[in-house]
N, C-alpha and C positions, 0 to 999 in steps of 0.2 A: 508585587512582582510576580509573573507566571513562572510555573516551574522552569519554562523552556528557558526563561534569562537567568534563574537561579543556577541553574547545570550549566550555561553559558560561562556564569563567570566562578565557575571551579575549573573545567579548562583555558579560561583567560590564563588565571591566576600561574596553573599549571603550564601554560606555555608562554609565561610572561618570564617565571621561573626558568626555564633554557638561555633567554636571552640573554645576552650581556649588556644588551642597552634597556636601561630604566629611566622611567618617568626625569628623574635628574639628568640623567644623560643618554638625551633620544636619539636614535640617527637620524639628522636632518642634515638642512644644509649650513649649520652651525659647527657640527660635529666634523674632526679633521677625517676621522674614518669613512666620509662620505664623499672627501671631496676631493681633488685629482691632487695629493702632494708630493707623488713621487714612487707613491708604495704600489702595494699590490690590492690596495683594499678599494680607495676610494675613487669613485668612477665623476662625481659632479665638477662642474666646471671650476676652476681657481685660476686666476689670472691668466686665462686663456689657454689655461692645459684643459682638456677634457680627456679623462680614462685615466686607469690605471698604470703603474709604470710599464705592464706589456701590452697594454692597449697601444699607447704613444709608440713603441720599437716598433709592433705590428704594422699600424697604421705609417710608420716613415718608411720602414720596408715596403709596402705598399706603394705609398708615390712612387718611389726611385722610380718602380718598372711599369708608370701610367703615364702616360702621354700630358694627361692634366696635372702638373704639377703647381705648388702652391701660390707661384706668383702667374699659370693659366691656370684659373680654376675654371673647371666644369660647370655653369651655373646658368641661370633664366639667360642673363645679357645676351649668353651666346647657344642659346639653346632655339 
């Protein structure tokens, strides 16, 4: 091992330490904290929600006052 990797993984370790997600429980797309259920945390897609719970308010605020709304969407067909 070169020193550079040795010193490497004392600030791993050290900033592995901060996180609260470990090797048993990573933030993926397995983990609820990653994935759109309502909160404020998790942003990945779940049964068609994408974002956080003020992602989704922001974003519905948003259509009302766009001309494209959900059932005209903005997209290639009509671009």
């Amino acid at each position: 091992m070169s020193k550079l990797e040795g010193i490497s993984l004392q600030f791993e370790t050290c900033s592995i330490a901060k996180n609260r997600y470990t090797c048993n429980d990573q933030y993926n797309t397995g983990n609820p904290d990653a994935l759109s259920t309502g909160d404020v945390q998790g942003k990945g897609e779940l049964n068609g929600s994408i974002g956080s719970c003020d992602d989704i308010k922001d974003r519905k605020c948003e259509i009302t006052k766009n001309k494209y709304q959900q059932d005209r969407q903005y997209n290639a067909s009509i671009a």
